[in-house]
C-alpha positions in Angstrom: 8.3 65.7 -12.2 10.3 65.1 -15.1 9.7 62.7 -17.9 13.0 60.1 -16.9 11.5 60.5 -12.8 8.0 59.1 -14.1 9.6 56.4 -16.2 11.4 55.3 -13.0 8.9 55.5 -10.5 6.8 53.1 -12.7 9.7 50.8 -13.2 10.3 50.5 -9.3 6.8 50.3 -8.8 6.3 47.3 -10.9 9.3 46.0 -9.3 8.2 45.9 -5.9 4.4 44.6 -7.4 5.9 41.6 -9.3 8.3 40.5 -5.9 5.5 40.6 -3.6 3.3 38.6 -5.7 3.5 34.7 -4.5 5.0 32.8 -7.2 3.1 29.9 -6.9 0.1 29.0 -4.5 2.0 27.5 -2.1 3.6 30.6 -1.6 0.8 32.2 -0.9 -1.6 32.8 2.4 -4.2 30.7 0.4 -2.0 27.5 0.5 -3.1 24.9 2.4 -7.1 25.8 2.5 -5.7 29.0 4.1 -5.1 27.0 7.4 -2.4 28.8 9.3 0.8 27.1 9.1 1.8 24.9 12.0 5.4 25.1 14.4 7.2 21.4 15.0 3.9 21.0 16.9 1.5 18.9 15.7 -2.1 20.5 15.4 -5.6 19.4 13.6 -6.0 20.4 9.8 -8.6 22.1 9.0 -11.0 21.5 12.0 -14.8 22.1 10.9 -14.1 22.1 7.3 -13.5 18.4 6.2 -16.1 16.6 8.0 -19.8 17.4 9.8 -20.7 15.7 13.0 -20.9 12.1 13.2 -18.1 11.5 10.3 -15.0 12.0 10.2 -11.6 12.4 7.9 -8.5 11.1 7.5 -6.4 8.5 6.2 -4.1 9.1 3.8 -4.4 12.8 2.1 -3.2 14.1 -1.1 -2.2 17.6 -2.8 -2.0 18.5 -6.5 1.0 19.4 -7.4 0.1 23.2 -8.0 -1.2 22.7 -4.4 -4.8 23.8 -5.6 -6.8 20.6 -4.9 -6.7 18.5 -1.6 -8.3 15.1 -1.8 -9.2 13.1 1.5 -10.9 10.1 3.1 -14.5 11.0 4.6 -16.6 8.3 7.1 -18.5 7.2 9.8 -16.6 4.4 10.9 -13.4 3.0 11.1 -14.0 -0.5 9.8 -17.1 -0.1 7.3 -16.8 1.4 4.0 -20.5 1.3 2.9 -20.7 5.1 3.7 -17.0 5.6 2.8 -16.3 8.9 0.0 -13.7 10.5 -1.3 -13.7 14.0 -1.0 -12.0 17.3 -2.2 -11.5 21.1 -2.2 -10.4 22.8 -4.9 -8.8 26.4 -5.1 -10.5 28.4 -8.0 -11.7 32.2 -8.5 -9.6 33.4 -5.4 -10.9 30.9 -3.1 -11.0 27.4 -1.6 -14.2 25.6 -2.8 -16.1 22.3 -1.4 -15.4 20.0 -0.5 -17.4 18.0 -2.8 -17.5 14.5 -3.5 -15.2 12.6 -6.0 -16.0 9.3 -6.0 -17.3 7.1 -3.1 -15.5 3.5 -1.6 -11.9 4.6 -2.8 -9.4 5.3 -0.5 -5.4 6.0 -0.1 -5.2 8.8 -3.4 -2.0 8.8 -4.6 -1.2 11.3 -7.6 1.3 10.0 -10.4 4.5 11.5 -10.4 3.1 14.4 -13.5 -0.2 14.8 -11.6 -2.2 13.3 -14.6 -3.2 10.0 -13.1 -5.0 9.5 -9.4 -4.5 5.9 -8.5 -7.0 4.4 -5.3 -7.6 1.4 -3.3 -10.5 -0.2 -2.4 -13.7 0.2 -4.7 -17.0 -1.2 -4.7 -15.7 -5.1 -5.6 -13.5 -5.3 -2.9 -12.3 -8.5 -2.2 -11.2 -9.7 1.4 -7.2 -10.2 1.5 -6.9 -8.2 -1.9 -6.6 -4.7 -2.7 -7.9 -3.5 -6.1 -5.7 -1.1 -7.6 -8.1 1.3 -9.5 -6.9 4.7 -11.6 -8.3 7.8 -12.7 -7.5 9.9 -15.8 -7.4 14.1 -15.4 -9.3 15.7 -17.8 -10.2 18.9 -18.9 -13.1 19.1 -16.4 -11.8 16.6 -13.4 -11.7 13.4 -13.6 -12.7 9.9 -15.4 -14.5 7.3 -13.9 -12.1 4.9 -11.7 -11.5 1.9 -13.6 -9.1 -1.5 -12.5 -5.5 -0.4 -13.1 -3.5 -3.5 -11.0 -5.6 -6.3 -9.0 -3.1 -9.4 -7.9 -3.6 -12.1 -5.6 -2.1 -10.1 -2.9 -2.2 -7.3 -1.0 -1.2 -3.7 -2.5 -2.1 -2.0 0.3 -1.5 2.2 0.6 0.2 1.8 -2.8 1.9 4.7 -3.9 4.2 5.4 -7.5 7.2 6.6 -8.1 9.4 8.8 -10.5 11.5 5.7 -11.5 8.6 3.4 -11.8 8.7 1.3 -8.8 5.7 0.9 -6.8 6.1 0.5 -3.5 3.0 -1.2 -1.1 2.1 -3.2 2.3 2.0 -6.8 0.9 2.1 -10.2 1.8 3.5 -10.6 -1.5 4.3 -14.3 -2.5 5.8 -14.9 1.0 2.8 -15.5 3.3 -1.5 -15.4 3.7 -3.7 -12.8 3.5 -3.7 -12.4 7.1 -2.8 -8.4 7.9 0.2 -9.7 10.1 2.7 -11.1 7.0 2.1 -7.3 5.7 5.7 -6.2 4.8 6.8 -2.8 3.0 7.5 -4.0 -0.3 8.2 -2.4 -3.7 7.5 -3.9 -7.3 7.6 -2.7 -10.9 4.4 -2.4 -12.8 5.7 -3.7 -16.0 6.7 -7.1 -14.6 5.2 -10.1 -13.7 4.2 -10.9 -9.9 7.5 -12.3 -9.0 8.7 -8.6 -9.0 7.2 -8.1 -5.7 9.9 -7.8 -3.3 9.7 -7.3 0.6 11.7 -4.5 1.7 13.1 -6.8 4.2 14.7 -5.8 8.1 15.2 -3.1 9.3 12.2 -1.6 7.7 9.9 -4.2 8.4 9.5 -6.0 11.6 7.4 -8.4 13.4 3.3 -7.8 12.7 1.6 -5.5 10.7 3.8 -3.6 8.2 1.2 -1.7 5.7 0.9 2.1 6.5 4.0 4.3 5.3 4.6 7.2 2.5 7.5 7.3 0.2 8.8 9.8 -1.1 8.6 10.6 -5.5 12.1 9.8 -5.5 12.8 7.5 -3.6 14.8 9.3 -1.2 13.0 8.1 2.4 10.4 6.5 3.8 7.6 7.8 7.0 6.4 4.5 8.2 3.7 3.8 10.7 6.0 1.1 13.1 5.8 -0.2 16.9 2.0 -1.4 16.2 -0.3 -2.5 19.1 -3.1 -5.5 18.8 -5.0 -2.4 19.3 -3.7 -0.4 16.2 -2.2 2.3 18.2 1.1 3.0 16.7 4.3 5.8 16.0 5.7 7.4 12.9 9.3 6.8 12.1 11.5 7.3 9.1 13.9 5.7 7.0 16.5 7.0 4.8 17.1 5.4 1.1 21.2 4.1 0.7 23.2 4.2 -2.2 23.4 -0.1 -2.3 19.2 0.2 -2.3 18.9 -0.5 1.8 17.3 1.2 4.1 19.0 3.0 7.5 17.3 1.7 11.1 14.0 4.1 11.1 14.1 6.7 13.5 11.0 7.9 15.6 9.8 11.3 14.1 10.1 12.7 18.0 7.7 12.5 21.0 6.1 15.7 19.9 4.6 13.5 16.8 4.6 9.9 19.0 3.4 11.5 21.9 1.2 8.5 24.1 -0.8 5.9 22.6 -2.5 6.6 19.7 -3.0 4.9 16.2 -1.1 6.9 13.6 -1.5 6.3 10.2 -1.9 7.8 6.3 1.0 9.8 6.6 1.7 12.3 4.0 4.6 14.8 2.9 2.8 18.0 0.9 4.4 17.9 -2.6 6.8 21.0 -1.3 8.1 19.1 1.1 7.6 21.7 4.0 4.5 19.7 5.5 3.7 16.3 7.3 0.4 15.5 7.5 -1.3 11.8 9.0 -4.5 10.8 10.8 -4.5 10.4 14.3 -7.1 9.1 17.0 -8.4 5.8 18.8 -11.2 5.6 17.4 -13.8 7.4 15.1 -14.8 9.5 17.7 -11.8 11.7 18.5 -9.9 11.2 14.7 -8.4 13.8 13.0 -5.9 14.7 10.4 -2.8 16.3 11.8 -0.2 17.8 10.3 3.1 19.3 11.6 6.5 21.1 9.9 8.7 18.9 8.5 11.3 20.0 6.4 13.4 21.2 9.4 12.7 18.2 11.5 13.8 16.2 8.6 17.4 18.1 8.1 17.7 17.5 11.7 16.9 13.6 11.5 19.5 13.3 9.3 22.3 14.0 11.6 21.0 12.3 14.6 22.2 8.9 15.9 21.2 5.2 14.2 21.1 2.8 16.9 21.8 -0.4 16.0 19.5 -3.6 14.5 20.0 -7.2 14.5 20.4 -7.5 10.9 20.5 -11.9 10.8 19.0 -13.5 13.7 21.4 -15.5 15.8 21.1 -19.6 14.8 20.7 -22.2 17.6 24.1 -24.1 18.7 24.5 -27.8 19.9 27.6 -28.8 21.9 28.6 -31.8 24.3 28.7 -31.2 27.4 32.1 -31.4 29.1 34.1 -30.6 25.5 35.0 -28.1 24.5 32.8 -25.4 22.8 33.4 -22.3 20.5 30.8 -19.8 18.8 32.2 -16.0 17.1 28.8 -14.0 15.9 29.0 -13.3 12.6 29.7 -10.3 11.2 26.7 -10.3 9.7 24.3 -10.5 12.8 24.2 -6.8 13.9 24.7 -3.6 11.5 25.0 -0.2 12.7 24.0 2.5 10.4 26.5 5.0 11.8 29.4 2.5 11.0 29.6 -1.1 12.7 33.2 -0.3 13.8 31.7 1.8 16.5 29.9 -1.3 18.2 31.4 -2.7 21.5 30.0 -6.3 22.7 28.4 -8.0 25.8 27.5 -11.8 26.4 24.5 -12.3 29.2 23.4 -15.9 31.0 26.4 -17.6 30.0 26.6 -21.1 31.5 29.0 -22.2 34.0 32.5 -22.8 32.3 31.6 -20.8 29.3 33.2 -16.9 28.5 33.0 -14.1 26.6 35.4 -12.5 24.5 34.1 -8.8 23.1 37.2 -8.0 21.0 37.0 -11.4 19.2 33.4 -12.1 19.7 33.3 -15.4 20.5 32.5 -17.6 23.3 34.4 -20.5 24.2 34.7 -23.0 26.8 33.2 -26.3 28.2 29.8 -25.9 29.7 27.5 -28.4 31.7 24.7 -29.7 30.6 21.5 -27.9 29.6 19.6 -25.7 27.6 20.8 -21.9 28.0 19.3 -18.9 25.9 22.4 -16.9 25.6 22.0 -12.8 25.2 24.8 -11.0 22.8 24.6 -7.5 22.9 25.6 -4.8 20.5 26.3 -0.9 21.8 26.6 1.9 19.6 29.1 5.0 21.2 25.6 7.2 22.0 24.7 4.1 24.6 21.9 2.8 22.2 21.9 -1.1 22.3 20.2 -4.0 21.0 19.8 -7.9 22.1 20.1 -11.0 19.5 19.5 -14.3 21.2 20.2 -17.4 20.6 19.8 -21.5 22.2 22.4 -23.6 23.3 21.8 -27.0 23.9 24.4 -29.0 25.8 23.9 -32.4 25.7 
């Protein structure tokens, strides 16, 4: 073998070594505690490793953004946090290691945008109808002690940052009590006062309970945990972020994901976006954290179709019985993500000597006296429909 022959063999060598070597860790077989990866099915994470008999884990879950430490919720029950802790594995020496406990009575980790900062809720003064913001400092050895970052007079539920700054939270803001059901998904900026605090408004939120979601770094959608039972079972949907700072109709994430009654929550995207993890279960007995592929099923979302939302509620009418009457629905009272030029309109329980026109959208006529509750409904061209109602009173 000649000199120039050797040369090239250890060129093509080094080649082949340096291609084959995973870039980063999440390229690797080791990603993800080494689970193996799931389809667009839904299976348990990590079952046997995150929690012994009698406890288990779940709630919302977070990665680093190297994808070398996973931090998680660990208990006994669902509603008391006396033995509540948050836990963790980290990837060192070749191997997943732990877990370990972090810190105990925190919940919800949610990593700064740069990884630096670990931000909780919860904590071991927590106040009914308040969430304590708290935030821990990376250093060169883990972690500082959690210490108050943001406490208001309202809730900050499964608060989560931002690139831009905006936080976004489930809060009853300045808008209601502390009761769970005037929750809305809401956003605020940390550097201003508490009239920041915004809700996110319809179609996001809607009537009930409006607390568990992720957003993405930048901003770009929204999973949200929707269609809540007095009995917490629930279904994951998503929203998409528009360019005038709305939000589309969410869409269900797909009966594979909201397959039967269950309660759905802490939903999480892995910081490579390929992954969607959230806790699933009835109660602490049969809860686990799930996770499923996502990226694809999120391309897909995108080009499915929006069905329509009442976007203004329809306002009650008065008229005199015998004279006659005229109502057009506002423009304004349905919006169709898709494009509200595709909508077609239907009137149901008209009153006698009342009718409908669907190009003009109005109802007109002279109806007898009475109270009717009038049905207007909006159709999309996929069939997908939905119902705003209103009360005439004929006197």
């Amino acid at each position: 073998m000649n000199k120039l022959t050797f040369i090239l063999l250890i060129i093509i060598s080094a080649f082949y070594a340096c291609k084959q070597e995973p870039a980063t860790l999440w390229d690797s077989p080791d990603a993800y505690l080494g689970q193996t990866l799931p389809s667009d099915t839904p299976k348990v994470f990590a079952p046997g490793i995150l929690a012994e008999e009698g406890a288990w884990a779940g709630d919302r879950v977070a990665f680093s953004n190297d994808g070398k430490e996973f931090y998680y919720s660990h208990n006994t029950t669902w509603f008391d946090s006396k033995n509540h802790k948050l836990k963790y594995l980290k990837y060192a020496n070749g191997k997943w290691n732990g877990p370990y406990v972090l810190t105990k009575k925190y919940y919800a980790p949610a990593f700064s945008p740069d990884g630096k900062t670990m931000y909780f809720i919860g904590g071991p003064n927590k106040i009914p109808g308040k969430d304590f913001v708290w935030q821990a400092h990376r250093t060169g050895t883990g972690w500082t002690a959690p210490t108050e970052y943001m406490h208001k007079s309202y809730r900050l539920y499964d608060f989560m940052p931002t690139i831009s700054g905006n936080i976004y939270a489930g809060s009853n803001g300045n808008w209601g009590t502390r009761d769970w059901q005037n929750c809305k998904f809401s956003r605020t900026d940390a550097s201003k006062g508490d009239t920041a605090i915004k809700s996110l408004g319809v179609p996001l939120n809607s009537p009930g309970f409006n607390g568990d979601f992720f957003v993405a770094k930048d901003e770009s959608y929204m999973i949200i945990s929707t269609k809540e039972h007095p009995d917490f079972e629930c279904e994951l949907y998503i929203s998409y972020h528009k360019p005038d700072d709305t939000w589309t109709n969410p869409k269900s994430l797909g009966p594979l994901i909201n397959n039967g009654l269950a309660h759905r929550w802490g939903e999480y995207v892995s910081p490579d976006g390929k992954y969607l993890f959230y806790t699933h279960g009835h109660s602490e007995k049969d809860c686990f954290i799930f996770w499923v592929r996502f990226d694809t099923l999120f391309e897909k979302l995108k080009h499915t179709n929006f069905e329509p939302y009442v976007k203004n509620p329809l306002k009650d009418q008065v008229a005199k019985a015998g004279s006659a009457f005229s109502f057009q629905i506002p423009g304004d009272a349905f919006f169709d993500d898709d494009g509200n030029n595709t909508l077609t309109f239907s009137a149901g329980q008209l009153p006698a000597g009342l009718k409908f026109d669907a190009a003009a959208k109005t109802i007109t006529g002279q109806p007898l006296a009475g109270n009717y509750e009038i049905n207007i409904t909006a159709t999309d061209a996929a069939k997908a429909s939905i119902t705003n109602k209103f009360l005439l009173k004929v006197m």
